[in-house]
N, C-alpha and C positions, 0 to 999 in steps of 0.2 A: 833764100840767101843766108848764107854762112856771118855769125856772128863776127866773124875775122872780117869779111869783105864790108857788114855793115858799117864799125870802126875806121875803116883804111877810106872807105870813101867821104866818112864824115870827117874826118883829118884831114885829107884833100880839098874837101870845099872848104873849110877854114882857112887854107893860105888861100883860095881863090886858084886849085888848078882844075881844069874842066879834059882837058887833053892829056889821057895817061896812058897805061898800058898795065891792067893788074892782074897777077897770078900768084892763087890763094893754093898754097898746099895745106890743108887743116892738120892734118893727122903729126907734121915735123914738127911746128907749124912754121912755116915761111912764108913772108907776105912779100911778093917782090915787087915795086913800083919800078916803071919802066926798066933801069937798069941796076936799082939799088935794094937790096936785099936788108927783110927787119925780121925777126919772130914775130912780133904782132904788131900793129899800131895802133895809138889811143887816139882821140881827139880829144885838144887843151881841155873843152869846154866844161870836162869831167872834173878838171879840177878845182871846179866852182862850189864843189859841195862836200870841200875837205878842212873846213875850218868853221869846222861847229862845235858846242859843245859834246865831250866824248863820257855818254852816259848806260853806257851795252859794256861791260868786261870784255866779252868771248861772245859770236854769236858767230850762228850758220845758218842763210837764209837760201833756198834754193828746192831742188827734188830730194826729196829724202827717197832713195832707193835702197832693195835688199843689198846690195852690194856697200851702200855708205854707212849704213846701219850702226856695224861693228865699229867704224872707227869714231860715229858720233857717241855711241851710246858709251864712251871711255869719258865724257863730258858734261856731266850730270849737272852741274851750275850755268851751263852754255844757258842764251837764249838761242831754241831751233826754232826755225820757221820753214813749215812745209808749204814751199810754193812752186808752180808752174810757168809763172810770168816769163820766163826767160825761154819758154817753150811757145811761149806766142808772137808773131812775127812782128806786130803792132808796139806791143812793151817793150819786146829787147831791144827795137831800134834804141830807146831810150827812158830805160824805166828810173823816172827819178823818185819812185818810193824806194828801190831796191839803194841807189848809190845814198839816200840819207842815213836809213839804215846802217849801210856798211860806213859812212864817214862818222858815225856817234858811237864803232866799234873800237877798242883797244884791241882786240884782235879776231882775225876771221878765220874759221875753222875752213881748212882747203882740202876734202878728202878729193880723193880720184876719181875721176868721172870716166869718160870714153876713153882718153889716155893720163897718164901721170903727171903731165903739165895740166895746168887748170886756169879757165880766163880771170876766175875766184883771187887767184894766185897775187894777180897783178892788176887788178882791180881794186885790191884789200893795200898795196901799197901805193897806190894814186889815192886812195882816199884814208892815208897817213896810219893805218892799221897795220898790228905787223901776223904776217900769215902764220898758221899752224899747218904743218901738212902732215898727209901721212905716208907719203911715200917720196923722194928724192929722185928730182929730174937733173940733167944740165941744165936745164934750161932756167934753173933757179940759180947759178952760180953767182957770185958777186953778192947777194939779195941776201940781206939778215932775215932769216925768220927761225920757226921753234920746230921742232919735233915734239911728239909726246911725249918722251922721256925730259924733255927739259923742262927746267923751271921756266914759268912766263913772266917777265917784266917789261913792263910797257918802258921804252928808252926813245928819246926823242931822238937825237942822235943817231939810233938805229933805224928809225921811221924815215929820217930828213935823207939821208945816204942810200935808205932805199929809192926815193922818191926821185931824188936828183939823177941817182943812173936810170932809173926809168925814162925821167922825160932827154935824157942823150941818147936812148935807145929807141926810143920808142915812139915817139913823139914827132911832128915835121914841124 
């Protein structure tokens, strides 16, 4: 099961619906609930682990592959962490070492994975971090975040604005 469908169904049990109809395209990504159409859905409950102290600068926790190499290795003061968790069917339901991690970041490094959106992406602004990426989707439109050419400044204002279109987007 697709990290997309795990999310959308645990978002669903949280209002209490049991009767849906879900269809996960990954690769757009499109989650459509019966008749209504999201890029991805979060469940609230994630939000519970975004108001900690924020004591990580910059960090990247996840698969460190040949292909993200390049864009990590531009980040010499990052904390990286080479992990698999998110490759295991049991954790990714819900790895709450991974989101404490990410909510004590000021920012989360987003390099590209399978395609140029990333679940990194929007998971780094559910838990008030604001993303680095290195490559530019639509699918980022609206969402404050840095490139590597730009300076990083952690701006509450840019965090909270991320965070509020997320959960009108995102969120049931």
């Amino acid at each position: 099961m697709l990290l997309q469908e795990i999310r959308a169904r645990q978002a669903l049990k949280e209002i209490g619906k049991s009767e849906y109809h879900l269809d996960i395209q990954h690769s757009t990504p499109v989650t459509k609930i019966d008749d209504v159409e999201y890029s991805l859905v979060f469940p609230k409950i994630m939000l519970e682990y975004n108001n900690v102290n924020k004591d990580i600068d910059t960090l990247f926790i996840g698969l460190i592959t040949e292909k993200r190499k390049p864009f990590l290795s531009r980040f010499p003061n990052a904390t990286i962490i080479n992990s698999n968790r998110g490759r295991d069917f049991i954790t990714k339901q819900f790895d709450t070492e991974y989101f404490k991690k990410m909510a004590r970041s000021n920012f989360i490094l987003c390099p590209n994975g399978a395609f140029t959106w990333t679940y990194r992406f929007f998971e780094s602004v559910i838990f008030k971090a604001i993303p680095i990426i290195e490559d530019y989707t639509h699918h980022y439109d609206g969402y404050h975040y840095y490139t590597i050419d730009d300076e990083f400044i952690y701006d509450e204002n840019m965090v909270n604005n991320n965070l509020e279109k997320l959960k009108r987007e995102m969120m049931l």
